[in-house]
N, C-alpha and C positions, 0 to 999 in steps of 0.2 A: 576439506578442500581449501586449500590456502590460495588468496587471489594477489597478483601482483598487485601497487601502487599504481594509481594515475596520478596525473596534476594534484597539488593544496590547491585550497579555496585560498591560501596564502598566497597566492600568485595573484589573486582577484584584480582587475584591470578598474576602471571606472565603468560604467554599462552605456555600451554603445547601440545604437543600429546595428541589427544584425548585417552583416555583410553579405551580398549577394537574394539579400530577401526578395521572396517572389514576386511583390506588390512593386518594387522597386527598380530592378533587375530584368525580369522575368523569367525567374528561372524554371526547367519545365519541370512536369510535375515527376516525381520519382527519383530526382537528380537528389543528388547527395550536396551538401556547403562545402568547398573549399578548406583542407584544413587547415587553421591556424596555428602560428605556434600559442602554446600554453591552451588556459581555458577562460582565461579572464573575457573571452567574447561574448563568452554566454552566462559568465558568474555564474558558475555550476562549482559545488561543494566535491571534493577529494572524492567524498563517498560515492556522490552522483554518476562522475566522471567513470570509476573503477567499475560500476557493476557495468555502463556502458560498454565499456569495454567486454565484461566479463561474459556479456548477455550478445554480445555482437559475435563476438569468435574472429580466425580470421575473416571469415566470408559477411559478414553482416556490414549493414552502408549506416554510417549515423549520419543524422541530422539530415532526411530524407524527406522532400517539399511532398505536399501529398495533399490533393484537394482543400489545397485554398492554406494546409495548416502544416506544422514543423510536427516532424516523429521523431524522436530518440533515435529510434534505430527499425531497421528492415533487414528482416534476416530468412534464411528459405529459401527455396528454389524456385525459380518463376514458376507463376502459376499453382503454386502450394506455399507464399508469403505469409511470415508474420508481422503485424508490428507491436513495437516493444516500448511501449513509456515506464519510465524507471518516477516514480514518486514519494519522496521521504516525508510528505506532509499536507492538510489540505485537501483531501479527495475532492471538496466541493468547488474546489479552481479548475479541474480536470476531468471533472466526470462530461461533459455537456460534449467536450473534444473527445473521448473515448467511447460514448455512447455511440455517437454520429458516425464516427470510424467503424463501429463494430457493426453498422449496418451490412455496411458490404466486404469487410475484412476480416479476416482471425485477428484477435486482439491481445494482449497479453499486457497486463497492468502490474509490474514489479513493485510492491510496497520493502522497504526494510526496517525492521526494527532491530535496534540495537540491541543485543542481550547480555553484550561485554563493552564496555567503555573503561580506557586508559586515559587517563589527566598528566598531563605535564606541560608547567607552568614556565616561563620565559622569564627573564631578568629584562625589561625593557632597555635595558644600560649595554649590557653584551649580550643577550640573545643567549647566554648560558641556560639552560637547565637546572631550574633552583630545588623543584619536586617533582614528582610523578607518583601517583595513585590511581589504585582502582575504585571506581565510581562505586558506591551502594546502588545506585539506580538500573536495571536490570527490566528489559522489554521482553516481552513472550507473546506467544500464541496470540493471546485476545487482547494485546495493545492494538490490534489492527482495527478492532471495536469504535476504536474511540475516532478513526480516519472515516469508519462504513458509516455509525449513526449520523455526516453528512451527508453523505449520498447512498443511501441503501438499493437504490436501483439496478447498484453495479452486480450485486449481489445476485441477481437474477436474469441480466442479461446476455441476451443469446449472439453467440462468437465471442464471447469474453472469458479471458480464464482471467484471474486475479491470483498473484502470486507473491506469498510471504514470504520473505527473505530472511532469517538470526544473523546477524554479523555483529561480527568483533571489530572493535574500531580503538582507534588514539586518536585523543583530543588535543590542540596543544592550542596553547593561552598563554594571553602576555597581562602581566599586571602594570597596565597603564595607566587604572583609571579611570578609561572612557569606554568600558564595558558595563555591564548589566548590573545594577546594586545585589541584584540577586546571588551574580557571580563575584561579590565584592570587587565590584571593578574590572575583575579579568575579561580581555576580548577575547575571545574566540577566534584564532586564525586559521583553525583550519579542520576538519575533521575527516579522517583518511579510513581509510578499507583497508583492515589486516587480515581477515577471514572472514568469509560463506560458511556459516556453522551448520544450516537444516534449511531447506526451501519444502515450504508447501503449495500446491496449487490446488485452487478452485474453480471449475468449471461448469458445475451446474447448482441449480437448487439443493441436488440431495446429497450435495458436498457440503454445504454448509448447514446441513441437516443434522449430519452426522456427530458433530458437535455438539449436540445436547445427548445429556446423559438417558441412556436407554431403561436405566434403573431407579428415573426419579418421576413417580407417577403425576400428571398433572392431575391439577393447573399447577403451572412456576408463577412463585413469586422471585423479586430480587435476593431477596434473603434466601429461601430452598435453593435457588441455583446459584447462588452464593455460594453458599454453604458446601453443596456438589461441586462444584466445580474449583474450591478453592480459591478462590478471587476476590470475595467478600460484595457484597452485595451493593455498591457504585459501579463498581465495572460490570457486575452479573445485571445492573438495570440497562447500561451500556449494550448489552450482548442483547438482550431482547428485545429493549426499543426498537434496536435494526433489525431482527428478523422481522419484529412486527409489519415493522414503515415497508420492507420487501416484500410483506404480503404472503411470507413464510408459517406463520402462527398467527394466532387471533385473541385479542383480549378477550378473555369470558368475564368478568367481573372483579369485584375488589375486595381486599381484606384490612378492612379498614382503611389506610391510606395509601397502600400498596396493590398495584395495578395487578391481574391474577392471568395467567397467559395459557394457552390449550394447543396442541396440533390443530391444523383445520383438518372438518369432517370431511371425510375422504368423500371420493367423486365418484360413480362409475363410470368406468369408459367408454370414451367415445365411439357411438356404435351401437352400444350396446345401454337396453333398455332398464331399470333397475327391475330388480323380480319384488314382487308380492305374491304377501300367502295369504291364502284362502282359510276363510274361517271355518274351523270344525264344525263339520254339519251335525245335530244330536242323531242319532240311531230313532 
């Protein structure tokens, strides 16, 4: 599913006052901001902007004031509303705003990872096009890992779906200089939305249960579920720390320096009393 463009992060204005903010204003609550031209208001990334859009439809309201705080977007028919925050980084800036909301809302928390990124570099002189490549670096499934082990809470909470996004995207950079040593210099102007590859959503516990492999007997270590899962065993500790810290799994013990991880022992239901067996009487 190919998604049109919105605004570059290239367009970025200096960061102002939100315009028409509640505190300020008084704008009432469910009222949608005023739109501006560009997005330099909100210095919001190309990417950001586009799934906005993509996630709002015609009928969806962005930038929707809503008890006391700013929502991406409100989409839904009265009285059966979602809201939608779109997050490319940080869960631990957002989760405390999406908890709080999910009390009394349906919630929907859009993460995107990259899984195709295009590079094309700028002549700082004329703004020509000097290269363009594709990036080796390549995000999946359990990049979303490395966002949950700050806030694993999310993982588990109720009205919340958490929803992974693969997009395809183009980068483009200017070699000025006064970007990252990392990127030898190249800034970053702007990172745009060329395609919605696969969307996953998560909604309850035994959505993110299902993730672990049915065929690898515990206890997991980082390395077994490494190893199962293809990842290699930095991200496989990544995947489990957060089920753990969500209260999903349980450490049982250690192997050596490696922390050793189990299902929790199941529960009986509520209601209902566990049974015991009575000891065979002799004859």
């Amino acid at each position: 599913m190919t998604v049109s463009k919105a605004g570059s992060s290239g367009d970025r204005a200096r960061k102002k006052p939100r315009p028409g903010a509640p505190a300020e204003a008084g704008l009432e609550a469910g009222e949608a901001f005023p739109v501006y031209e560009g997005i330099g208001v909100y210095a919001e990334s190309g990417l950001h902007a586009s799934l906005k859009a993509h996630y709002a439809g015609p009928e969806g309201r962005l930038e929707v004031a809503l008890e006391g705080r700013i929502v991406d977007l409100v989409r839904g028919a009265a009285g059966d509303e979602e809201l939608v925050e779109i997050q490319t980084r940080r869960f631990d800036k957002i989760s405390a705003k999406v908890l709080a909301l999910a009390e009394g809302h349906k919630v929907r928390l859009v993460h995107p990872v990259v899984a195709e990124l295009r590079i094309a570099r700028l002549s700082p002189e004329t703004g020509e096009i000097l290269s363009e490549r594709k990036s080796p670096k390549a995000g999946d499934l359990w990049s979303i890992f490395d966002e949950l082990m700050r806030a694993p809470a999310l993982m588990v909470a109720r009205n919340l779906t958490v929803e992974l996004v693969l997009v395809r995207c183009r980068e483009i950079r200017c070699r000025d200089g006064t970007g990252s040593w990392r990127r030898r210099g190249d800034k970053v102007l702007s990172r745009d939305l060329e395609e919605v590859l696969e969307a996953r959503a998560f909604s309850r516990p035994s959505d993110w249960l299902r993730l672990l492999p049915r065929d690898l007997d515990p206890p997991w270590s980082s390395v077994s579920l490494g190893e199962a899962l293809g990842i290699g065993a930095e991200r496989a500790r990544r995947v489990l720390y957060s089920f753990a810290s969500a209260g999903l799994i349980e450490q049982v013990g250690k192997e050596g320096r490696r922390k050793l991880y189990a299902p929790l022992p199941s529960r009986p239901k509520a209601g209902k009393k566990p049974t015991t067996r009575k000891a065979a009487t002799k004859p």
